[in-house]
N, C-alpha and C positions, 0 to 999 in steps of 0.2 A: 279534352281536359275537363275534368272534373269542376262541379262547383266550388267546393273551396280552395281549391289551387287556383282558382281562377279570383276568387276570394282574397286569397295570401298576397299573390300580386298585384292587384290592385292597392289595396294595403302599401304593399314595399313602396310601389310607386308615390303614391299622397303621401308614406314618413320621408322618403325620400328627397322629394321635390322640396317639403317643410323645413328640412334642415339645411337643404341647399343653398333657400330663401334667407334662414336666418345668419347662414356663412357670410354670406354677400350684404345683407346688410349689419352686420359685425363692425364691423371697417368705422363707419359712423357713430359710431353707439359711445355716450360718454362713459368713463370709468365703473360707474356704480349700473349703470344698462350693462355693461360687457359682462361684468360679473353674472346679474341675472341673465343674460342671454347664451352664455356658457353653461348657467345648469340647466334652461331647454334645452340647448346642444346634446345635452348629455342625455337627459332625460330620453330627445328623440333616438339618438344613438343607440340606446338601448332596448327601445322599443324596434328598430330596423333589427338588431341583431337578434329579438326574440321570433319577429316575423320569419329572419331566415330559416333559424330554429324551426319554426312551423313548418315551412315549406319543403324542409329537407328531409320531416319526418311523415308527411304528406306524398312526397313522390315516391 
């Protein structure tokens, strides 16, 4: 496996794990937290889906 495939994954995994974290503690967050935790949400969301992007055009 190449360097940056090996690169991309790693990557996937840390945005991964990130928004994983901020799912589970969602639950707790008051009103005006949820809102801004929804747009990291999103934020990371996006960023996993540009990684895949990369990956897919990497293999």
């Amino acid at each position: 496996m190449n360097t940056d495939v090996s690169k991309l994954l790693h990557d996937l995994k840390s945005k991964c794990a990130s928004l994983k974290s901020a799912a589970e503690l969602y639950k707790d967050c008051s009103p005006a937290e949820r809102k801004e935790m929804l747009a990291l949400m999103t934020a990371a969301a996006g960023e996993i889906n540009r990684t895949v992007e990369a990956l897919n055009k990497a293999a």
